[in-house]
C-alpha positions in Angstrom: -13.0 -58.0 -163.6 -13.5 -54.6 -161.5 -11.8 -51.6 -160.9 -8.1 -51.5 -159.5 -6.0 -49.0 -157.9 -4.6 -46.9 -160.6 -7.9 -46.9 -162.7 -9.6 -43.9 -163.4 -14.0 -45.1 -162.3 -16.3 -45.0 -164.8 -19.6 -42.4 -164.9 -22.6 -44.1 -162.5 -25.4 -43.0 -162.1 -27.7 -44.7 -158.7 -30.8 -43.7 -156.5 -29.5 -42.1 -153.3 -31.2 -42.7 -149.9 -33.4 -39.5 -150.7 -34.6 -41.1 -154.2 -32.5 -38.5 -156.1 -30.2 -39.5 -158.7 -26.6 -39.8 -157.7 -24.4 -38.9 -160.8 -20.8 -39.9 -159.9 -19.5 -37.4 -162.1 -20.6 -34.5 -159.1 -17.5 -35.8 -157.5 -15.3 -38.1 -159.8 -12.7 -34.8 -161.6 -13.7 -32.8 -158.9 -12.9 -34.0 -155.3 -11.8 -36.4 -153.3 -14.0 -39.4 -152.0 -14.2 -42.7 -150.2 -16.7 -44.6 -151.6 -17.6 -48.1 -149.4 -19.8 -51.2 -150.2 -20.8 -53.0 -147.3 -23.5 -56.1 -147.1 -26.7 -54.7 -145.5 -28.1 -52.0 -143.3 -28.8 -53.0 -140.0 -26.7 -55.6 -139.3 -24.0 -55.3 -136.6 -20.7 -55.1 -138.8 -22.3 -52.5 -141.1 -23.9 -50.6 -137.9 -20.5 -50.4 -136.6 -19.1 -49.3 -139.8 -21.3 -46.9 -140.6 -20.9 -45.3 -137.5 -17.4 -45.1 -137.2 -17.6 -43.2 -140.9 -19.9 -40.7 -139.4 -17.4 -40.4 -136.0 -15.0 -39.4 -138.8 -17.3 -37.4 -141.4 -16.5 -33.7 -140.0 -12.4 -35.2 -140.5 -13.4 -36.5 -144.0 -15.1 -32.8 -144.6 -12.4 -30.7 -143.2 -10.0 -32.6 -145.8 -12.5 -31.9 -148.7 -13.6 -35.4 -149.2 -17.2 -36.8 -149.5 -18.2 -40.0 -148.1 -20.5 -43.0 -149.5 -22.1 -46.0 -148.3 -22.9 -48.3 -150.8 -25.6 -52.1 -149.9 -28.2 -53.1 -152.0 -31.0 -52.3 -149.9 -33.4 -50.2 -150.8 -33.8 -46.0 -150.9 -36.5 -46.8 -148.0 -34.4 -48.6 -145.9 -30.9 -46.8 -146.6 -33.7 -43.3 -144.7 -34.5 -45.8 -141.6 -30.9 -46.7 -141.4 -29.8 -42.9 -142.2 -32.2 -42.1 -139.7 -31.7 -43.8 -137.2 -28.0 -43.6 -136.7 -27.9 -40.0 -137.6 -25.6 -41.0 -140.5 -24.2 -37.5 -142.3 -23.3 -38.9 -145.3 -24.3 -40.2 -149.2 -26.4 -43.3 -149.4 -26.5 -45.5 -152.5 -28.8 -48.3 -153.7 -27.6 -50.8 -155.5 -30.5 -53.1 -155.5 -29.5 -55.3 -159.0 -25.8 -55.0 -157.9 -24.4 -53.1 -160.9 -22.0 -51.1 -159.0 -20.6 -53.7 -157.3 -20.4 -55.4 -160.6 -18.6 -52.0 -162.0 -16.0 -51.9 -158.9 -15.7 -55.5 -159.1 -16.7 -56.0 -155.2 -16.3 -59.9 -154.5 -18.4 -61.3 -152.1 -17.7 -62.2 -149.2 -18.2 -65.2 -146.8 -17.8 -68.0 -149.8 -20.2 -66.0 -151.7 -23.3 -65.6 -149.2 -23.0 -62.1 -148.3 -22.5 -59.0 -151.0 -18.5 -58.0 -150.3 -16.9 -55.2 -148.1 -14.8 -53.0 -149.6 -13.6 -49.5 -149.1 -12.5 -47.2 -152.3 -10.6 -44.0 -152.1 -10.5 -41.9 -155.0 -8.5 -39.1 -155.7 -9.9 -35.7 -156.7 -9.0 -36.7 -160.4 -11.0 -39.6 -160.0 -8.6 -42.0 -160.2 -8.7 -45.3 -157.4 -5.9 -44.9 -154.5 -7.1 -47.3 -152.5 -9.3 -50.6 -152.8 -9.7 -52.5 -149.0 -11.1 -55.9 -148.6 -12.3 -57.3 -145.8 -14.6 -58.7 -143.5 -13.3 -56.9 -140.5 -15.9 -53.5 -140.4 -13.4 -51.5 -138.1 -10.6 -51.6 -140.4 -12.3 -50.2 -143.2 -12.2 -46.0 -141.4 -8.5 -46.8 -140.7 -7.2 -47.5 -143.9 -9.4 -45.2 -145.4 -8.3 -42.0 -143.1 -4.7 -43.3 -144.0 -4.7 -43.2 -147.5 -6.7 -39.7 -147.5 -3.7 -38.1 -145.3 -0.9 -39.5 -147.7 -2.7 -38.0 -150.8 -3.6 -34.8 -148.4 0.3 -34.8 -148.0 1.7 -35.4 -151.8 
């Protein structure tokens, strides 16, 4: 079924790109984060969207709120991708696709491709915001939006 706005997520734990166990209960209670799945490193639509989240990480910071890309590549290949775009922020594997089952990410393309979809979640770990679609570029805008309306409550 997934995870809808208005839900509270669940405690994960996944392999960040540094191999490190990511505990979402660092964040989730705590502060503010956008959370976004996206199909594979790499590829143009997830370069560009990666890259317009790390245009945007210092605004994301300066608001208190941690960022996280989320594909099912591996830890190796979320470094290269990391390190080659000079990405700031969190990396997650999800290699057997249990987040995406968790968050209930459809895919996308009539099922080829893993989904892409952007969750914001407030600092009481509760879901403000679940975006879906295809389009990479609208992913930072509704994102940024729904940060400055809770930033304004």
């Amino acid at each position: 079924m997934g995870l809808e706005v208005g839900d509270k997520i669940p405690e994960f734990t996944a392999k960040t790109d540094n191999a490190e166990d990511f505990h979402s209960s660092r964040l989730s209670g705590k502060n503010p984060f956008v959370i976004y799945f996206y199909p594979k490193n790499f590829t143009p639509g997830c370069v560009k969207e990666a890259c317009d989240f790390r245009d945007s990480y210092e605004d994301f910071k300066n608001m208190g709120v941690e960022v996280i890309g989320v594909s099912s590549d591996s830890v190796k290949s979320h470094e290269r991708f990391k390190n080659k775009y000079r990405l700031p922020f969190i990396f997650l594997s999800d290699s057997k696709g249990s987040l995406r089952k968790l968050f209930g990410v459809k895919p996308g393309l009539f099922g080829m491709l893993p989904g892409r979809e952007t969750f914001v979640i407030d600092k009481e770990g509760v879901i403000r915001l679940k975006f879906n679609s295809i389009n990479a570029s609208k992913h930072l805008q509704e994102a940024i939006k729904t940060v400055k309306e809770m930033m304004n409550e």
